[in-house]
C-alpha positions in Angstrom: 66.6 36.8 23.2 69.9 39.4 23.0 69.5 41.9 20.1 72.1 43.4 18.4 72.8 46.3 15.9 74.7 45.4 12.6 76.8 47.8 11.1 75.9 49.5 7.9 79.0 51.2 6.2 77.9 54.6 5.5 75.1 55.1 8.1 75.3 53.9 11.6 78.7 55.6 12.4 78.8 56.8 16.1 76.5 59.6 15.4 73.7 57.8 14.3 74.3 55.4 17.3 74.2 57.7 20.3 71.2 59.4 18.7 69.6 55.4 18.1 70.6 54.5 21.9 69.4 57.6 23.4 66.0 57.8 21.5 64.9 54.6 21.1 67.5 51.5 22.9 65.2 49.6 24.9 67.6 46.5 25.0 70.0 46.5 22.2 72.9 44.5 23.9 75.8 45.4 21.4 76.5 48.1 18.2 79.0 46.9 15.7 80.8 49.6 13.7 81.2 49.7 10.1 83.8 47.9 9.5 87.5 49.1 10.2 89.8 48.4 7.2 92.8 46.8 8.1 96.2 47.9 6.8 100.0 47.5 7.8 99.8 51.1 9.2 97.3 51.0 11.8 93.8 53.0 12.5 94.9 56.5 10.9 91.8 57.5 9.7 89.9 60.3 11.4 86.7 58.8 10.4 87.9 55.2 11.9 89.2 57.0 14.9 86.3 58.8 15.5 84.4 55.3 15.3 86.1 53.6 18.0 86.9 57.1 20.3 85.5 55.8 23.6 84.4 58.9 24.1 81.7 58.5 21.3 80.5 55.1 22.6 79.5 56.2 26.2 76.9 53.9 27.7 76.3 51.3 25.3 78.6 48.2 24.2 80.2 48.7 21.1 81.9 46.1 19.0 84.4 47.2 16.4 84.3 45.4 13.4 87.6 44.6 11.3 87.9 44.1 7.3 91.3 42.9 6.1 92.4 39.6 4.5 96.1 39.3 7.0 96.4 37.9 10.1 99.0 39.4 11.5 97.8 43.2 11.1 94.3 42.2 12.0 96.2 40.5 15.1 97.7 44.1 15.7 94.2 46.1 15.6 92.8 43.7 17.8 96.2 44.8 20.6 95.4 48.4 19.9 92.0 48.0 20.4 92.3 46.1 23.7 94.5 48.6 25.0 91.8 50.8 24.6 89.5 48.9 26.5 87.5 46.6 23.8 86.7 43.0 25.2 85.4 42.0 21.8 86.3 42.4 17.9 84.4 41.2 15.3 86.1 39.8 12.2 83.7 41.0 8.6 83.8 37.6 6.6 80.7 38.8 4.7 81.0 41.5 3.1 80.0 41.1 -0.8 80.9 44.1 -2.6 83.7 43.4 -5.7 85.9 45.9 -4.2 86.1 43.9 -1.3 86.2 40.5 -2.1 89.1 40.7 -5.0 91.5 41.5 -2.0 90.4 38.5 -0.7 88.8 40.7 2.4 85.2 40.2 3.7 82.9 37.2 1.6 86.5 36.9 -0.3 88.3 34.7 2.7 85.5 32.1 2.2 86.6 31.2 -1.2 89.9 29.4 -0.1 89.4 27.5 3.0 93.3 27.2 3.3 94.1 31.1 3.1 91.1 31.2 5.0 92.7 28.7 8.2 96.1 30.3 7.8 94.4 33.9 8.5 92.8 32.9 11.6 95.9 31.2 12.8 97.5 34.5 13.0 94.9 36.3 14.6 94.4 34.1 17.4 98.3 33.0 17.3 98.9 36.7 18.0 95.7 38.1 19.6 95.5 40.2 22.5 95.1 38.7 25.7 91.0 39.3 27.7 90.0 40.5 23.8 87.0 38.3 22.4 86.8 37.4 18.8 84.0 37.1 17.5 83.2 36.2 13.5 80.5 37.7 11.2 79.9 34.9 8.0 78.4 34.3 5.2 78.2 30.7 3.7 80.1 30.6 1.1 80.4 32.6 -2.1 78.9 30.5 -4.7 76.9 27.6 -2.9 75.0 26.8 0.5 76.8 23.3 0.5 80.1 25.1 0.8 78.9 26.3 4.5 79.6 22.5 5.8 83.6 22.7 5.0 83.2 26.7 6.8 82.2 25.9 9.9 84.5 23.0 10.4 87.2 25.6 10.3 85.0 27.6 12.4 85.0 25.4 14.7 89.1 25.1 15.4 89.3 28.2 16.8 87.8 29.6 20.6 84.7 32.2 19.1 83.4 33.9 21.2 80.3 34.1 18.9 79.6 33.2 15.0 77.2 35.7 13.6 75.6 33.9 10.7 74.2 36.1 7.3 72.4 32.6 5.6 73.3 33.9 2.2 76.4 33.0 0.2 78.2 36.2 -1.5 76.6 35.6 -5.2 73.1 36.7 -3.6 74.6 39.6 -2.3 71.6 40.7 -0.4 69.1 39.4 -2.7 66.6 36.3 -2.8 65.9 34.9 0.6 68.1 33.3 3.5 68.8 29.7 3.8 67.4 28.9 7.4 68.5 25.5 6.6 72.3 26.3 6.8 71.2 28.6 9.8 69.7 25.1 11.5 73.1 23.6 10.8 74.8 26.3 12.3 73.1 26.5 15.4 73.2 22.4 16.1 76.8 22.1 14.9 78.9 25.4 16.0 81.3 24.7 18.8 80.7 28.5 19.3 77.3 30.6 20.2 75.1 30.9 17.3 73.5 34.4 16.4 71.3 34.9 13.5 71.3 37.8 10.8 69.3 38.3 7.9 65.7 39.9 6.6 64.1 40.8 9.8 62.1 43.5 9.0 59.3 43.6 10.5 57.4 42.4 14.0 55.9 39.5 12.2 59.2 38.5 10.6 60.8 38.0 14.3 57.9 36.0 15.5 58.1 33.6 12.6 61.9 33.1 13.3 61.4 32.8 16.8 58.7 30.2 16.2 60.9 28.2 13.8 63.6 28.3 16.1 62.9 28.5 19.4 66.4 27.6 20.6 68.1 30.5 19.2 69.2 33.2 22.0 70.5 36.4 19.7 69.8 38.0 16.8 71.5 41.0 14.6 69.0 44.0 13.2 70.3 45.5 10.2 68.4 47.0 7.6 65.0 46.6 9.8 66.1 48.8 12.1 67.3 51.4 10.0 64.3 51.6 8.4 61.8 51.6 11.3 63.8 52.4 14.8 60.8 51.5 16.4 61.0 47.7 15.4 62.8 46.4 18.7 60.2 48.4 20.9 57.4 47.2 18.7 58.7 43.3 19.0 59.7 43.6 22.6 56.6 45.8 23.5 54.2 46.0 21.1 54.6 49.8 21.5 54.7 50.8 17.8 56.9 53.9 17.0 55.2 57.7 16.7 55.5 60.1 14.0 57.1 62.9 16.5 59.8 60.3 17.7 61.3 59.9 14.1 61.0 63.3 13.0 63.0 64.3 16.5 65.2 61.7 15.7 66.0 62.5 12.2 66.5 66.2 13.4 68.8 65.4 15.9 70.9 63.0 13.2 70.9 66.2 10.4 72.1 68.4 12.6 74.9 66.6 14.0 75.9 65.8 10.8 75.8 69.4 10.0 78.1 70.0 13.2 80.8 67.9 12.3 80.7 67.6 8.1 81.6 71.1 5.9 79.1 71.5 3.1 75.5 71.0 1.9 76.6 67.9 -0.3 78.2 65.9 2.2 75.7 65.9 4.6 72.7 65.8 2.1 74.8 61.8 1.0 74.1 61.3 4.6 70.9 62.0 4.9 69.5 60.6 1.4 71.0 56.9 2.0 68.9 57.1 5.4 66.0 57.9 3.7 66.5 54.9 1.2 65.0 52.7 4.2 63.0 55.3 6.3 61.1 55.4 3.4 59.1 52.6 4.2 57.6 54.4 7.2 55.3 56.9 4.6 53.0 55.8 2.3 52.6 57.7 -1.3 55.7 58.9 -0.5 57.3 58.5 -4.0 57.6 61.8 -5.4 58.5 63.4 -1.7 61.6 60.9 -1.5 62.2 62.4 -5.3 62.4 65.8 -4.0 64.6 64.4 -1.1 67.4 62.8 -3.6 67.2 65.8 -6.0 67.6 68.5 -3.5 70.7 70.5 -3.5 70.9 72.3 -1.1 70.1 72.2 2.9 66.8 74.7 2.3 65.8 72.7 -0.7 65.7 69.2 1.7 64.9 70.6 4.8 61.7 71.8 3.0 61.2 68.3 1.2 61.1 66.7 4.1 58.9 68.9 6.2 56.4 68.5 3.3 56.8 64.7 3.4 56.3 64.6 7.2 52.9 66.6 6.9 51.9 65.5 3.6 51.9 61.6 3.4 50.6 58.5 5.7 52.5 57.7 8.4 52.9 53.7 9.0 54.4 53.1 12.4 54.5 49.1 11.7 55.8 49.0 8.2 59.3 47.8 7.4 62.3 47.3 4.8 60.8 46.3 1.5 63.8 44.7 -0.3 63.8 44.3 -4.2 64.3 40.5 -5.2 
């Protein structure tokens, strides 16, 4: 089985990955970045730049990920980036958020399958030459039974990979995933299959694995934010140690502190990790309180040493998602 790391906008930038790869990568075969959003005037962000420096994704095979509802200047990210040295881009047709979608970006080019064939028909018309593209889906926006007509146009173009979220954008990331569109996508894509979508926990993979044993890669997301001991755990049966993810959240606060000016900046950060490390502590309630209250860098650096020596720590436990 390949593993790879999905791309959570706000929290695995290229800090959180080197400090991930270095502490606990014991066979994650590709990071995607949050998603790049795609404009007529190119990658001028600092933050996007910084994503995709080469310099900040030594040693481990990064995929950068592209939001934008145009062809053509996805076409000319995907140049840019291969003249930097990418062999793969990702294209986000998943994501659910309102924002997003009335551009007709992300889940928003699944809701016109002919706006939807005439976007990829000027990526790959255009596309750089040895670059890989690669699509991250979900199923449709209203229905699973739109997923059949998807896929058909899927299946025109050379993928190198379809990276399948079973849920259609009305769940957002809600109720449960449709294996039985996954099943379809695995014995009907012309292109490799690879699965994403509520693996949070060692017994979660097992029972995918189980029901299907033919599939070959699989996407962590919010499992392995919120335990990033699950891979070691499922590959093995190491569970992670209470010293490991205190190190490890050290080493992400302070390099947040390096490179972001203020308390408040970082401390957004470092609460929205905490919304899935949480899981990790039990009778933790009223510590995480502290942690999204606090101010200040004394008033969370103290919350959080209490919360480390205070409550239960569960090396096994993961995401708990409210449905």
């Amino acid at each position: 089985m390949d593993f790879y790391f999905a791309p959570l906008e706000g929290i695995t930038g290229y800090l959180y990955r080197n400090a991930f790869h270095e502490m606990f990568d014991c066979g994650i075969g590709k990071y995607f970045t949050p998603f790049l959003a795609v404009n007529q005037n190119g990658i001028t962000k600092s933050r996007e730049k910084g994503e995709i420096d080469p310099h900040n994704n030594s040693g481990m095979t990064v995929i950068p990920q592209l939001l934008g509802s145009k062809g053509g200047e996805a076409a000319d990210y995907i140049r840019h980036l291969g003249k930097m040295g990418y062999r793969e881009v990702n294209l986000n047709l998943g994501c659910p958020y309102q924002t997003v979608v009335s551009k007709k970006k992300g889940a928003g080019l699944l809701a016109d399958t002919e706006y939807l064939l005439r976007f990829l028909d000027e990526v790959f018309e255009a596309g750089a030459d040895g670059v890989r593209i690669s699509v991250k889906t979900r199923i449709g926006m209203e229905s699973g039974e739109e997923f059949e007509k998807l896929l058909a146009v899927y299946n025109q173009y050379p993928l190198s990979e379809l990276i399948v979220h079973p849920r259609v954008r009305k769940d957002f990331y809600g109720g449960r995933p449709d294996l039985a569109a996954f099943a379809h996508a695995l014995s009907q894509s012309r292109a490799p299959v690879c699965y994403n979508g509520d693996i949070f926990t060692e017994k979660d993979y097992r029972m995918f694995a189980e029901r299907f044993p033919e599939a070959d890669r699989i996407m962590l997301g919010r499992g392995l934010i919120a335990n990033p001991g699950l891979l070691s755990l499922i590959l093995t049966g190491k569970a992670l140690e209470k010293e490991a993810l205190q190190t490890f959240h050290d080493r992400i606060y302070r390099d947040y502190r390096e490179v972001m000016s203020g308390d408040v900046n970082v401390l957004f950060k470092m609460k929205e990790l905490w919304n899935y490390m949480q899981f990790l502590f039990d009778d933790s309630q009223k510590h995480i309180k502290r942690i999204r209250k606090a101010k200040s860098g004394a008033e969370y650096e103290d919350a959080v040493r209490t919360l480390f020596r205070c409550c239960v720590f569960v090396p096994d436990a993961g995401f708990r998602a409210e449905n």
